[in-house]
Structure formats: C-alpha cells, structure tokens
N, C-alpha and C positions, 0 to 999 in steps of 0.2 A: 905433724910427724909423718917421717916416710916410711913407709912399709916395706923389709927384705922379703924380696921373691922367695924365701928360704922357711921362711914364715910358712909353720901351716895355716890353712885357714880357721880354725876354729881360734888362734892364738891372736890371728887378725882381728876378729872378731870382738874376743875378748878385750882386747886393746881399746879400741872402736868405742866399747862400751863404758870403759872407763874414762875417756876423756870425755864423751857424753852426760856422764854422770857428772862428770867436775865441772864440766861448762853451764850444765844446768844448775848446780850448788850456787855458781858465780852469779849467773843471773839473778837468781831468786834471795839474793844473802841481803837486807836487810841494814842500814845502815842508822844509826841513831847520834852521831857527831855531825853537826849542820856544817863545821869547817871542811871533816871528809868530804861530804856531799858536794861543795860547792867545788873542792880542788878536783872531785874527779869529772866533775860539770864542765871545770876549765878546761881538761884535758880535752874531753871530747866535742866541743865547741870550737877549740884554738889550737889543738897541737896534733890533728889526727895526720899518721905518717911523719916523713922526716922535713916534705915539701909537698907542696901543692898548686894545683893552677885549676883557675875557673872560671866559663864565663859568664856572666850578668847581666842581667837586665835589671831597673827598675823603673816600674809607673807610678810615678807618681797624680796625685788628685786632688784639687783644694777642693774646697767646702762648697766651691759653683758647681763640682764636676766634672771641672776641665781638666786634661791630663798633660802632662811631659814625660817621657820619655828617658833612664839614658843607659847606653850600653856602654859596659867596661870587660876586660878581662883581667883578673887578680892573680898577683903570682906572690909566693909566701916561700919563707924557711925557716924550719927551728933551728938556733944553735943547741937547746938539750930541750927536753919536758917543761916544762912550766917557770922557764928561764926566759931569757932573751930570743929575737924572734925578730925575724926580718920582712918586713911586705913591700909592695910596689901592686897600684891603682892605675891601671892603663885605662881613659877613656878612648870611646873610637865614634860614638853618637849621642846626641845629634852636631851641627857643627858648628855650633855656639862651644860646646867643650871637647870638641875633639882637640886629643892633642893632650889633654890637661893631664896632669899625673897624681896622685897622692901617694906620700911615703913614709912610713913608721918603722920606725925603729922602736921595739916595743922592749922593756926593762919593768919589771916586776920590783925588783928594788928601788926604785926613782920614776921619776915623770918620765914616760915615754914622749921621745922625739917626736915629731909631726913636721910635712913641709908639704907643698904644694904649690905643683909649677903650673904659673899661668902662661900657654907659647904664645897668643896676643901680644902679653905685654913681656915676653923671652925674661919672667920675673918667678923665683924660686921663693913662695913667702912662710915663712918659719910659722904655725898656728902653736900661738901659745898655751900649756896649760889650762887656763881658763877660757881659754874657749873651745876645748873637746867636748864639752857638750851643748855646740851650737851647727847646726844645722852642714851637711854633709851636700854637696851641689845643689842647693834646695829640696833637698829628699828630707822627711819625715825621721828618715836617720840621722844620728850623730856622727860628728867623726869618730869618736867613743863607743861609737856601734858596732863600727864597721869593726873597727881593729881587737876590742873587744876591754871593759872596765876591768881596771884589777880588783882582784877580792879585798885585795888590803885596805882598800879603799873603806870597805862596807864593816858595820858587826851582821853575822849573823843567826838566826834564833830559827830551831827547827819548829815549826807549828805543828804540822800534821803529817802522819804516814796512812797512805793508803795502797791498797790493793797494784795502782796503776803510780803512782806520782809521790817526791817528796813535796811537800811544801813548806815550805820557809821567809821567815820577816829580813828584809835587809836593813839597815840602819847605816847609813853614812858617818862619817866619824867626822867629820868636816861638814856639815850641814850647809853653811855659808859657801860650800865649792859650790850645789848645786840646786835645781830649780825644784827638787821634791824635796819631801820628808819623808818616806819612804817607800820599799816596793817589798810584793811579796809575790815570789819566783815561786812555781812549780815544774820539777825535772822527770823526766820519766826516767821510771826505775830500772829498765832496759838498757835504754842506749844511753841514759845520765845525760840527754842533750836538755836544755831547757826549754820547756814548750809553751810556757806564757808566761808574761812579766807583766805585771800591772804598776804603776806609780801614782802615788798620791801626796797631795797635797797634805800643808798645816791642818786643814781641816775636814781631813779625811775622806776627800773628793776624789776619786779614779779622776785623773790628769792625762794618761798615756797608756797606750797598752801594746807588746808587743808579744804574736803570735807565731809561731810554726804551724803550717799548713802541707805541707808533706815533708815525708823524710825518706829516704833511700840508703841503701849497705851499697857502698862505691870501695871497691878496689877493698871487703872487706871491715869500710867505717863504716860506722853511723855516720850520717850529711843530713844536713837541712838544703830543702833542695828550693823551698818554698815559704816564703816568710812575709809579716806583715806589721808595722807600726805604723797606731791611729792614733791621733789626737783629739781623744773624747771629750776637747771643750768645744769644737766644731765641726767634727767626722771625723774632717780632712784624713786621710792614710796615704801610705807608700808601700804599696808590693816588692819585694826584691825576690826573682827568680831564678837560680843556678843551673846550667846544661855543661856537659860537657868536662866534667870533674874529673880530676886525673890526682893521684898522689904517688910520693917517691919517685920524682923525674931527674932525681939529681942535677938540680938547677947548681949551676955554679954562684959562688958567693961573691964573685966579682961583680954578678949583675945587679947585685942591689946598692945602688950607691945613686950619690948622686950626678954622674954624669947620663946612668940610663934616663933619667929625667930628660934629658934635652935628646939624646936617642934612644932609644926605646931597643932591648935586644927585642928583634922580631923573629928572632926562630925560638922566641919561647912564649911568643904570643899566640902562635894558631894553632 
C-alpha cells in the first residue's frame, strides 16, 4: 500500500499497524485440511511470481565420493496459479552436456509433456510418463523433481501440527507408477515451502530423502536456494544450488517452444 503525502502521520502510522497485525494473523493461522496444506505448498514451490529465471548448479556424489558437476540456467512461466506452466532447462557445464536442453510443459489436469534435446546426436527425445521418475542427467533428482509431482497424483493424510512444520503421509494413488510406498513431507508453516521428504519403501525402510538447506525472500518469495537428495541405501546424494534468482521478467511466451531447443533465446539466459 502507498502512502498519500496528505496523510497525517499518526493515520500513517495507524495504517502500518494494521497491515501488521493482518500479516502476522496470516502467518500464524493454522491449517488443519492436508489437501489446503499441500495446494498452498504448490503454490510456493512452483508458481512463485508470474516468471522466473535461475541459475544452478548441481554436485553431484556416488557412494565412492566422486563428484560431477553440472551447470544449467532455468527459465519458467505460469499461464495462471496452480494451472498450466511453461519451463525450459538450459545446460552450459560441463561439456559432455552442454548444449543439452530439458522442457515441460507442465498440466495439472494430464501428464505433463517432457522432451529433451540431445545437440550430439541434433535428437529432440520425448521422456515418457513413466519414466519421470528416473534419473534427471545422472543427478539424484528426477525429472519429476525438477519440474515438480502433481498432488493429484498422491492421497494425502495430515499427521502432525507443530510449533514450526506441517507433517503429513503421502499415499500414491497409482502405486505401480512408482518405486516407493510412500513419503511423509514436512512444510514450514511460514513460507508453506517443503523442507524434507523422506520416501519409503513396502517395508518401511527410509529409501530417499530430500532436504532444504537454505531458503532466502527473493524479489519478495520464499526460494529454496539450497537443497539436497540422498539415496539412503548407499549415501550417494546430489546438491542442487540456485544464485542469481530473478522473478517477473516478463519472459515472452514465444520462447518456450520447441525450436528454443535448437537456439536457445540468449538474452534471457544471463
């Protein structure tokens, strides 16, 4: 809210104090519906702004402790909130995948698109359904990671409210999609980002876990800036790091398509 110069101050003041008071009701308010929780989880995970661009690192680590490496920068658009939603995956390191691209067209109602251009082999390959949750350039992540799992996918069951964090059981509806049985997500009640997911197994074995390790207010969001899935049947993990975060750049929506795959708009890579 902008303030008229005309304004006395004590009415400033008062003002001031009342959006204060509402912004702290907001935070502090208390949610007992696991579906709310999860939608407003989406929101702030996947739709923060109207566009966005970022760029990345990840190291990843196998189970020897050897590392690779790769750098991309991400550029996204929503068409509305928690609707349709446009991304493009520019790799730039190292240069085994430079070049490479990944791109979702993401659809809340239906299976989200997936393609990925390999310039090697000047080959555009469609990744099916079933395989979104296999392995993301040999990172620890999925391609289902990056872009982000729809709710619809999952049932879910509130467990626990505390002080700090919701916690909630996820349940797959489709059990046969995928390689757990289930996970149970805790969201901080602040910024509603999720800050660990653990996945288990038939028999109730922690399988995976993925962590948030810092978070920053960018341009006004909540952002994960700092993040981590391990595969706790053998260490192994992958770091993924974000610098450089910008939203509302009013990316035109021409460039998500697929011929930016084969050129890449470069004035909205740096």
């Amino acid at each position: 809210m902008k303030f008229s110069k005309t304004q006395p101050p004590f009415i400033q003041l008062f003002i001031a104090l009342i959006l204060t008071a509402f912004s702290t009701l907001a935070a502090s308010e208390t949610l007992t519906s696991a579906d709310e929780i999860i939608k407003r989880a989406n929101l702030s995970s996947y739709y923060q702004g109207e566009d966005g661009r970022a760029q990345a690192r990840m190291i990843i680590v196998d189970r020897k402790g050897n590392k690779q490496m790769r750098q991309f920068t991400i550029l996204r658009k929503d068409h509305q909130d928690y609707g349709d939603q446009e991304m493009l995956v520019f790799f730039a390191r190292p240069t085994d995948v430079q070049g490479t691209v990944f791109r979702v067209q993401k659809r809340p109602q239906a299976d989200d698109n997936r393609w990925l251009y390999l310039p090697a082999l000047d080959l555009v390959k469609r990744i099916s359904a079933g395989d979104k949750r296999t392995s993301f350039v040999g990172a620890h992540f999925y391609y289902e990671d990056v872009s982000g799992r729809n709710p619809q996918e999952d049932n879910f069951t509130l467990l626990a409210t505390t002080d700090a964090v919701y916690r909630l059981k996820a349940q797959p509806k489709t059990p046969e999609s995928v390689e757990f049985d289930h996970y149970i997500i805790e969201i901080d009640k602040v910024t509603m980002l999720p800050m660990q997911v653990i996945y288990f197994d038939g028999n109730g074995e922690k399988i995976r876990k993925m962590q948030v390790l810092k978070t920053k207010k960018v341009d006004g969001f909540h952002t994960v800036l700092h993040s981590k899935i391990t595969d706790l049947t053998d260490g192994s993990y992958t770091e993924m790091q974000f610098r450089n975060v910008k939203y509302n750049l009013a990316l035109p929506e021409s460039i998500f398509s697929e011929r930016s795959l084969r050129n890449p708009p470069k004035a909205w890579l740096r």
